[in-house]
Phi, psi and omega in degrees: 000325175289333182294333181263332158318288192318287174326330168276322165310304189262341173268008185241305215263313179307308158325302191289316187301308180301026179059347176322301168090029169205226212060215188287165151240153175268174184284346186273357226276321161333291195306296169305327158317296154340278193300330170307295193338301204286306191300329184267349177286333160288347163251358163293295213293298194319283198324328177286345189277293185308333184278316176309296185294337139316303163303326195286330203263295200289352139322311188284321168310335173264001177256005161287274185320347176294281183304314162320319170273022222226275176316263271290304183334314202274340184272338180262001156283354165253287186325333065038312182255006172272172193254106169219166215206090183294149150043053149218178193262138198289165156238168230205138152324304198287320159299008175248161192261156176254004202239112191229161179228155181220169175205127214232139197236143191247166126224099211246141201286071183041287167267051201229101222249125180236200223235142176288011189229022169270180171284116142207188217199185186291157133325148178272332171273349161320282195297335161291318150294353164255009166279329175306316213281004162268354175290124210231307213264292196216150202221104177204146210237154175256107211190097184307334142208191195223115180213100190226358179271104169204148213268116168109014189211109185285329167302329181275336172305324195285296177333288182329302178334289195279352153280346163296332220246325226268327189291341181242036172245009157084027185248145193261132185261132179223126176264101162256111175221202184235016199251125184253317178271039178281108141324297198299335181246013150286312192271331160312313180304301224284313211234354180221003165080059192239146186248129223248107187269192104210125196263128185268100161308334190263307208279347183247328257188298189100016197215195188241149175284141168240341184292137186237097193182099246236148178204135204244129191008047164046050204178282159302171160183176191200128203214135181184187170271356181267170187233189184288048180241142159326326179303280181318331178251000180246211186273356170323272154258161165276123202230180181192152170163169204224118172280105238236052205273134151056068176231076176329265179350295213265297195298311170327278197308337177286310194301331194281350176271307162314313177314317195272351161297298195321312198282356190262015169299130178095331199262129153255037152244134177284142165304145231252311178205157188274155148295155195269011184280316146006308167296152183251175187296301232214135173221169160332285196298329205210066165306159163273116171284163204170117175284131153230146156070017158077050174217139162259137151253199187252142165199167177189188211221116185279192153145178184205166002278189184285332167323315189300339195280109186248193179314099211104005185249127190292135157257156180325322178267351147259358137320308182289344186279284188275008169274321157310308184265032146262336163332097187260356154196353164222125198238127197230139192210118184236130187183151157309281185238162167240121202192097184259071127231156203291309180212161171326332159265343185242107152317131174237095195292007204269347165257308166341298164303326183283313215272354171281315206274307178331272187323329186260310196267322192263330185079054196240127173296156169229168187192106171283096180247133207221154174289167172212096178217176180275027171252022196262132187267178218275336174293006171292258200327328188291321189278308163343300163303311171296302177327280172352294194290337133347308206240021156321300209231030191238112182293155128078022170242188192173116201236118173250145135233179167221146155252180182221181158312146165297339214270336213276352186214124182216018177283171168171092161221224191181115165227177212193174179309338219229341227202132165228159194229138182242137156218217189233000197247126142321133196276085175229123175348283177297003153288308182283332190267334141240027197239124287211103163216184178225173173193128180283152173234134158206149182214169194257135152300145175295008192249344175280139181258304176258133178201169193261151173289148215248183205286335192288285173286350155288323192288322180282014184258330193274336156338285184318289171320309189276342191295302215264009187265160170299014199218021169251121175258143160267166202272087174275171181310137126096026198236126181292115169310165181276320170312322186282351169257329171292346177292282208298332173280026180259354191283125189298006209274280186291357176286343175276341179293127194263309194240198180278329212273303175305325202292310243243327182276324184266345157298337165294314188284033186230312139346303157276317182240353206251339184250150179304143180266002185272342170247063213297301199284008171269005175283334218254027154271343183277331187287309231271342152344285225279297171334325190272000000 
């Protein structure tokens, strides 16, 4: 028994203080063990727990925190790819004065002869030095191209001349255009501090800056048809547009349209969304009331394209739009070309149409004075004639056009009984649809009784005059103007033609094929001319 004590003794308790752990045991020695065992396993396994859960929570926290830096990136890259007019300060509607003077300004070719008792008006190079000569803070022009240096012709040197000048009286020049090659705004940049923007129209749009409109401490402005060429101000073209003095509301607002030209340097993308600094006072839906000329009217600042176009902002063709149906007995239309198509093949109704329902439905005259040069393409007349022809067998409806000279018409505006719209575009489909203007609108309320003679009747007097002048043709039915043959006999189609028999072949196969065949049938009077 002792023997077996011992051997338990020394195989339980000596053995176990050497930590070994095996021989006898006593009996509850088991149990305890046991139950340690299971309690530290449970506490392992909590500790395993509580630690899992921990990670799964700072897993989530860094993907919440993930995301978070993920949005905050995409916001600040859109903001970043929007157009905003950094470190200047917003003005407010309410902070601009209303009592504006406008004045309208021409440039008429020398040898361009009217009757001494017509409408004429400032000069445009008058009225461009006299914006200068208001200029105190900024100066800044809009200008599809800059050709204004020409040897023997003093006005545009003269202009150039005083913008070169603007650095040391300490007024700052700032330029947005689409002329990527100008000598002249090189030598503006390189040498006179002038800040030289330029927008690629073919990488955003697939089109051209077309805007011509100048804005002088936001506070002036001058909006037309002429651009910064030497052409425009001398004996070449006939140009129109109206010089705008101390109307805060219109020049803001014109100036927030240079702005969103200024902020597209660099970009071949339209911006995702505009600053809201961007936005305008006066729209179509929310005209500006505004004394001008000690009168009051509606007016507001237009543009195109419609990409271009930001919140609350009108576009040229719904400018063009409610100017025509407000219209009540007369439409009056001065343009380069007229073409209500997109491309050769797509009709394009959005003027076309307004100036038909006009013509039928309200019984309101229109008048079409259209260019007659060689780029006028020959499907101008074709539409023109289908206009005419409406008013066949129809009372009290009445459709004129005229063509003019290249030198004698190089406007584009529209004024009506009520109302005139100026802009910067051709009325041709692809033009509204990609190409980068601008336009003013004023119209008179139906509730003013006294009033000064307002801009609507000098324009429709300067209308007149060129409408009722020697240098105006009219457009008969079915009759080719001498521009439009000369367009086609410039056509490389027939420069190849040797004799009559070939010349006679390729006006049918040009005729037929060369031209769209979805508008066969106003062709087959041209066909059956040249056959004959």
């Amino acid at each position: 028994m002792e023997g077996r004590g011992t051997r338990g003794q020394v195989g339980g308790v000596d053995l176990k203080g050497q930590g070994i752990g095996f021989g006898f045991q006593p009996p509850g020695l088991p149990a305890s063990s046991i139950i340690t065992a299971v309690q530290q396993q449970d506490y392992s396994a909590s500790v395993w727990l509580r630690r899992r859960e921990k990670l799964e929570h700072s897993q989530q926290k860094c993907i919440v925190i993930f995301a978070l830096v993920c949005c905050f990136a995409v916001l600040m890259a859109l903001i970043f790819s929007a157009v905003d007019i950094w470190g200047e300060d917003e003005e407010t509607e309410e902070e601009c004065s209303s009592n504006c003077s406008i004045v309208l300004v021409e440039n008429i070719p020398a040898d361009m002869l009217f009757s001494d008792d017509s409408a004429f008006h400032l000069p445009l190079s008058t009225g461009l030095n006299s914006l200068l000569d208001k200029a105190r803070v900024a100066v800044e022009i809009v200008s599809p191209v800059w050709l204004l240096n020409s040897i023997g012709l003093f006005q545009g040197r003269a202009l150039l001349s005083r913008l070169q000048g603007l650095k040391d009286k300490g007024i700052q020049l700032k330029i947005s255009t689409g002329d990527f090659d100008s000598a002249e705004l090189k030598t503006l940049a390189d040498n006179h501090d002038a800040e030289v923007h330029k927008v690629n129209m073919t990488a955003l749009t697939k089109g051209f800056l077309k805007s011509s409109f100048w804005v002088v401490d936001r506070k002036h402005f001058y909006i037309g048809s002429a651009s910064m060429d030497w052409r425009s101000l001398t004996t070449v073209m006939k140009e129109l547009g109206v010089v705008v003095y101390d109307c805060k509301p219109l020049a803001l607002d014109l100036h927030k349209v240079f702005s969103l030209y200024w902020g597209l340097q660099h970009k071949t993308f339209i911006p995702t969304f505009w600053s809201k600094r961007l936005f305008p006072f006066f729209s179509k839906e929310k005209p500006g009331s505004l004394l001008v000329n000690q009168t009051k009217v509606e007016t507001y600042i237009s543009s195109s394209p419609d990409v271009f176009i930001t919140k609350d902002r009108s576009s040229d063709l719904e400018a063009i739009s409610a100017v025509i149906q407000q219209a009540r007995h007369f439409i009056y239309i001065s343009t380069i070309d007229y073409l209500p198509l997109l491309n050769m093949q797509r009709y394009w109704s959005r003027i076309d149409g307004l100036l038909r329902e006009a013509l039928i439905l309200r019984k309101v005259h229109v008048r079409l004075l259209i260019s007659c040069w060689e780029e006028t393409h020959p499907l101008t007349f074709n539409f023109i004639w289908s206009l005419k022809s409406l008013c066949m067998e129809q009372a009290n409806c009445s459709l004129e056009a005229v063509s003019a000279t290249p030198g004698m018409n190089h406007n584009r505006f529209m004024v009506t009984d009520r109302a005139v719209y100026i802009g910067n575009l051709d009325w041709v489909g692809k033009e509204f649809t990609y190409n980068a203007g601008a336009g003013l609108v004023i119209s008179h309320p139906e509730n003013v009784a006294e009033r000064n003679s307002t801009v609507v009747e000098q324009l429709q007097a300067v209308f007149k005059r060129d409408w009722f002048s020697r240098y105006a043709n009219t457009i008969q039915t079915n009759g080719i103007p001498v521009c439009s043959k000369q367009q086609i006999n410039k056509s490389v189609l027939f420069k190849s033609a040797k004799t009559a028999t070939s010349y006679l072949l390729g006006k049918i196969f040009y005729i037929c094929f060369a031209e769209p065949w979805s508008y066969g049938e106003p062709f087959q009077p041209k066909l059956n001319k040249w056959v004959k």
